[in-house]
N, C-alpha and C positions, 0 to 999 in steps of 0.2 A: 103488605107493601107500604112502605114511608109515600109521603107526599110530599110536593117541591117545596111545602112553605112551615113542614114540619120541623122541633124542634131539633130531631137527628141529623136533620137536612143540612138546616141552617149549623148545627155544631160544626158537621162535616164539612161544609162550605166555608167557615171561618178558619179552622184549622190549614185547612188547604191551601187557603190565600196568604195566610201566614207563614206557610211552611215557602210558597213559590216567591213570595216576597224575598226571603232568607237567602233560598235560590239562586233568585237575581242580581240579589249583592253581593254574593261570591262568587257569580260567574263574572261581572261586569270587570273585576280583579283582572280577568286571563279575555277580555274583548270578546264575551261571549254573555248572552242571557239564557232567561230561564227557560228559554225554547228550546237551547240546545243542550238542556240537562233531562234524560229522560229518566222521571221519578216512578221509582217501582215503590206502589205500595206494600209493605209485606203483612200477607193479612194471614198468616200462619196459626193458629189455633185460636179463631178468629170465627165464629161464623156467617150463616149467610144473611142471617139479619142483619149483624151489624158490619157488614159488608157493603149491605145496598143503600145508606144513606151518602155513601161516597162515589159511591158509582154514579147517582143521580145526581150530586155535587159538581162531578164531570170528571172524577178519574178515571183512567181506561186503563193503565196498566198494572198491574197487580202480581207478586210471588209471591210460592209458597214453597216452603221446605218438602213436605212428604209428598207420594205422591198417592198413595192411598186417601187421606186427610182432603185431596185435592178431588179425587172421585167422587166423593162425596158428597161437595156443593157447587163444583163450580159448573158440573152440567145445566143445570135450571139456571144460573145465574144468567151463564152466555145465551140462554133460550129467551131472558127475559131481554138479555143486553145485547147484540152481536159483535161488537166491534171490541169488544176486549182483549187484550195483549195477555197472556198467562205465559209469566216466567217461572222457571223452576231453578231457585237460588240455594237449595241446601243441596246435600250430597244424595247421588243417584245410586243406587245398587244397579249392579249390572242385568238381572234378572229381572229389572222392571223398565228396562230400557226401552221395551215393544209399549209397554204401556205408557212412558213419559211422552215417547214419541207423538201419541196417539190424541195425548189431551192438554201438552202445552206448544205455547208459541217459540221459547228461546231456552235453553237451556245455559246456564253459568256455571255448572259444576263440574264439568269433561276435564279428569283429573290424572288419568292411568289406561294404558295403552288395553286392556282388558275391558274396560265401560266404551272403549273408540270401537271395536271391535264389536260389540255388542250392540253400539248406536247406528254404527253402519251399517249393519245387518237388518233392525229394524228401520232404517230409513229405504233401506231399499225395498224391502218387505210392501212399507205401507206408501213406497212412490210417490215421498217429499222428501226434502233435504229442510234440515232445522238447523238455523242460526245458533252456535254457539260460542260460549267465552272461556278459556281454559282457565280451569281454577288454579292460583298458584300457591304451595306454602308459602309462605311470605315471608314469615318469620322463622321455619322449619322447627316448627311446635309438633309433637309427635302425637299427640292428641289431636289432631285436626288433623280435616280432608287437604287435597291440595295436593301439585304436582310438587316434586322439590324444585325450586330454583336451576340447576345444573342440569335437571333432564326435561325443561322446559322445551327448550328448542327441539329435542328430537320428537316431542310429544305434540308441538305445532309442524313438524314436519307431516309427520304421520297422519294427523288430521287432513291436511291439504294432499296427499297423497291417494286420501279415503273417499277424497268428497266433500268431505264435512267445511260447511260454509264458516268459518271463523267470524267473530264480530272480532273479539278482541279477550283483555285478560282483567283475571276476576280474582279478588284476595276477602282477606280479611284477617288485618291485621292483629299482633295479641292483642289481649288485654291488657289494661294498667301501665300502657307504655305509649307513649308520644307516637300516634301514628302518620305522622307525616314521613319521614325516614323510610315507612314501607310502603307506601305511595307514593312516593318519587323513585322508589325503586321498581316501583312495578309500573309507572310510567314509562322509566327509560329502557325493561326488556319490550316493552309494546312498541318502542319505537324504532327499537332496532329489530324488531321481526316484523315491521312496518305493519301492525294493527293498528286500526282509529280507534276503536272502543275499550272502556277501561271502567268496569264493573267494581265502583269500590265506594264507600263510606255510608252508615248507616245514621240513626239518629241522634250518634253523641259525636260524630264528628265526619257529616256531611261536607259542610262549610270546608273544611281544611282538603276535602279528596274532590271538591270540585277548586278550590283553586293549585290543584294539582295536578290537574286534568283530566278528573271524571268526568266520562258521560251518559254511565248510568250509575246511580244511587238508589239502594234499598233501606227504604223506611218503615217502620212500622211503626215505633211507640208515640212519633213527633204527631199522626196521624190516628191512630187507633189510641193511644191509651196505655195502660199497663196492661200486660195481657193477662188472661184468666189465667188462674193457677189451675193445673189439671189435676184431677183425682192422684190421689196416694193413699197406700192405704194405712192405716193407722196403726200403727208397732203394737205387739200386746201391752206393751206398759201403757196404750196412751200418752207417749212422752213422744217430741222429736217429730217434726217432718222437715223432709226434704227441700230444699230450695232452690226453683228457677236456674237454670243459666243464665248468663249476657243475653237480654232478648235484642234483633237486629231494631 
């Protein structure tokens, strides 16, 4: 365990104030501060060491992508911490939906009437209803998770039909392309199915999705780092490995 005046402490704590600094100048654009931008850390392939220097820093909310990866460490953390917010920002398979249920706070990925189905079922199951944000293709990239555009509305109907508490809508714009355009677009379906929340920009273009009217943001590298590269294995040649995705 770190200590309050350790040097991870202290990194953690600098970065932090740096990053809510940042924050606060893009929210003050839309008459809004850094109070009302709630910052998910993304600590995705991330462990729990280097987890708790930030926790004790004073961050409390945190996503993760898988949610096996999330079994894995974040029980002892919250034993250590209580009050931590666990979001699950990557994409859910339907078959772990009893278990997402079970270990996070909010869910961003509710993407296809088959994972609604399945969330509903374990929320009733385990007698809570979990906060979520419909993820949207945004850019209708066929590679990515996401509801399309066009069957958005019927896929927030459904949800409010089910139960399922809605905050609001969730993207993630392509790559290599100006994404402001898809943030104002996924702004104005939130406003016309009257959602407040708006689950969008990570840490190459935060700044631009809060002054577009994000109110939650998933960060990780502005805060963590580059993340570790995970095991691969090594081709018989010895030649070539594989390289990372866009980390959020």
């Amino acid at each position: 365990m770190t200590t309050a005046t350790s040097p991870a402490v202290q990194d953690a704590a600098q970065r932090l104030a740096t990053l809510r600094d940042s924050i606060d100048r893009a929210a003050r654009l839309t008459q809004r501060t850094a109070d009302d931008i709630r910052l998910i850390a993304v600590s995705k392939t991330h462990d729990a060491d280097a987890i708790r220097p930030l926790i004790e820093a004073g961050q409390r909310a945190f996503g993760e992508n898988r949610v096996q990866e999330s079994q894995e460490k974040w029980p002892t953390l919250r034993e250590e911490q209580a009050d931590i917010e666990l979001h699950l920002v990557g994409q859910l398979q339907s078959n772990k939906a009893a278990e997402a249920v079970a270990l996070f706070d909010v869910i961003h990925g509710l993407d296809r009437p088959s994972l609604l189905t399945a969330l509903a079922k374990a929320m009733d199951a385990a007698g809570k209803r979990l906060p979520c944000f419909i993820q949207v293709n945004i850019g209708a990239e066929e590679q990515k998770g996401g509801c399309a555009i066009a069957d958005t509305p019927a896929l927030i109907a459904a949800a409010r039909d089910a139960d399922i508490p809605l905050l609001g809508l969730m993207c993630v714009p392509p790559a290599e392309i100006e994404a402001a355009p898809f943030f104002a677009l996924l702004a104005k379906m939130a406003r016309e199915e009257g959602l407040p929340r708006l689950s969008m920009g990570m840490s190459g273009d935060y700044e631009t999705a809060i002054m577009l009217g994000a109110t939650d943001i998933r960060v990780g590298t502005a805060l963590f780092g580059e993340r570790p590269s995970p095991a691969r294995p090594v081709p018989a040649s010895g030649r070539g490995m594989l390289r990372n995705s866009r980390a959020k």
